[in-house]
N, C-alpha and C positions, 0 to 999 in steps of 0.2 A: 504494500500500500504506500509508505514510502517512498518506495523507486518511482512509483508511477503517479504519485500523486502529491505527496508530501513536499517531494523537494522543489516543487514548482508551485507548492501552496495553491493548488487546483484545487475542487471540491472533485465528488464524487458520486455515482448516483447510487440506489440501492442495487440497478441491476448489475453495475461495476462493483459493485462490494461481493455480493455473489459471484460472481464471476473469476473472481480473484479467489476469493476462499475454495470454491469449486477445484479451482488450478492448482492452489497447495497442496490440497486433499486430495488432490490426484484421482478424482472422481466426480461425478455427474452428481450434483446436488440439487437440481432442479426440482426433482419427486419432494424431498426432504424442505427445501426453502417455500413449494409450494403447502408440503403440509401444516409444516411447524410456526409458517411465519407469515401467514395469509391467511391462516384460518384461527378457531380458539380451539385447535384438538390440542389437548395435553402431549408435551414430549412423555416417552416410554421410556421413561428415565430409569424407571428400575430395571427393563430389561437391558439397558447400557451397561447398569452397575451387577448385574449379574454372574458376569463374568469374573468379578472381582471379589465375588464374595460379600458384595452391599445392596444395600436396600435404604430407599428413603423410606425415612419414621415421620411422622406428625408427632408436633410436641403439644399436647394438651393444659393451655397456660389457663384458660379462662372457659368455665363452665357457662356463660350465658350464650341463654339459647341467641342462634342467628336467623336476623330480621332483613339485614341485607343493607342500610343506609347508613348514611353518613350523611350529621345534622350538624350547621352554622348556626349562631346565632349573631342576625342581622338586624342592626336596629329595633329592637325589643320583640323578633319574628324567628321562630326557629325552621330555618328554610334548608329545606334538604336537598343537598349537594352533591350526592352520588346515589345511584340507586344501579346495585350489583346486577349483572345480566344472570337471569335464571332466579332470583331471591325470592323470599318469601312476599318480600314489597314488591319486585317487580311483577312477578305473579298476580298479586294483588290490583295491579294497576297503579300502582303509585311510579309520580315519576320525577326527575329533579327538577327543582324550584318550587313543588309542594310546600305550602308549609305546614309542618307540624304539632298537631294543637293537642293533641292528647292520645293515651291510652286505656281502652276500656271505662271512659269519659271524664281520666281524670289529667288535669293538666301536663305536661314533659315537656322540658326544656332540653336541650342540648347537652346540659351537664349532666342532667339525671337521669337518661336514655337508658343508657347502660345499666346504673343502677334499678330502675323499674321493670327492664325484661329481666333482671336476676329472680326477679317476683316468679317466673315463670317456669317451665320446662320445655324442651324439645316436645313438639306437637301440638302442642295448646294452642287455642283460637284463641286469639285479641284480636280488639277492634279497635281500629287506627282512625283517628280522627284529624281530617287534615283540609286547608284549601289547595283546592286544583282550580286556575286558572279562574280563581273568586267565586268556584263553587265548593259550597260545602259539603263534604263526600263525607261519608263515615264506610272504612271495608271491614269486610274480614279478610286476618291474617294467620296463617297456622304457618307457627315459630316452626324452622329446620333445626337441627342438632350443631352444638356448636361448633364453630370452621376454626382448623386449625391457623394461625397466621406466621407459623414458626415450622420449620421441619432440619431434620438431622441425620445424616446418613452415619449409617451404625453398619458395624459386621452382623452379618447372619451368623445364627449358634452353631452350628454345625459344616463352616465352608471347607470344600472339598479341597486336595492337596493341588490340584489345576489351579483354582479360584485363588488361592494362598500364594503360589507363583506366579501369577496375574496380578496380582495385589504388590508385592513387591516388586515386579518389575515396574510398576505402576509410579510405587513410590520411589525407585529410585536405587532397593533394598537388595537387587541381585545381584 
């Protein structure tokens, strides 16, 4: 990237950034750049690390259940700012710049969000109260289980003597 772009302080496009990486990799990464980075399919990351004898873990930091938003508080209006693709809010119909006015008809601000769906569990229906677009909606929402936002690649218990030599050649170890 460098040689061809760098030292002439060029920019570069995305199809040249592919293109290059392709070239390093000494292989056809089109299939791969079309699945991984065009679309939202999850990379198969643990079958990557399988070979090595690893596995991503989720680390389980915070038991409240997931609603899916992410709330501002705006000039005394708590306006929702992101609203996750697939959530229980987007599901719902909620969408960003809603503002959020309550929970099972009692008031939530921004800071107390968190704190009020701990009220809850994975499955329960609450009812969200919010304006959209200066109407007043009331939904239902049935809370998903909580989403890990942390994860940790660990050894498997039992990795094979391949996997163990893969691993250290990996790390550097052979």
């Amino acid at each position: 990237m460098w040689q061809e772009f760098g030292r002439e302080e060029i920019g570069f496009t995305p199809e040249q950034l592919q293109e290059v990486i392709s070239r390093v990799a000494d292989t056809d990464l089109t299939e791969f750049f079309r699945a991984y980075l065009h679309t939202t399919v999850e990379l198969p990351l643990n079958d990557y690390l399988q070979p090595f004898g690893l596995v991503i873990k989720p680390v389980q930091e915070d038991l409240t259940p997931y609603l899916g938003i992410k709330v501002k508080s705006e000039a005394g209006q708590e306006k929702i700012t992101f609203v996750a693709a697939h959530s229980p809010a987007a599901m719902a119909g909620i969408s960003p710049q809603d503002l959020l006015l309550a929970i099972n008809g009692v008031r939530v601000g921004a800071e107390q969000l968190s704190l009020r769906l701990k009220d809850y569990q994975a499955n329960d229906m609450i009812q969200l109260t919010v304006f959209h677009q200066d109407l007043l909606r009331t939904v239902d929402v049935v809370l998903a289980s909580p989403q890990a936002n942390r994860y940790e690649v660990v050894p498997i218990a039992d990795p094979s003597d391949s996997q163990l030599q893969n691993l250290a050649g990996w790390l550097g170890e052979s």
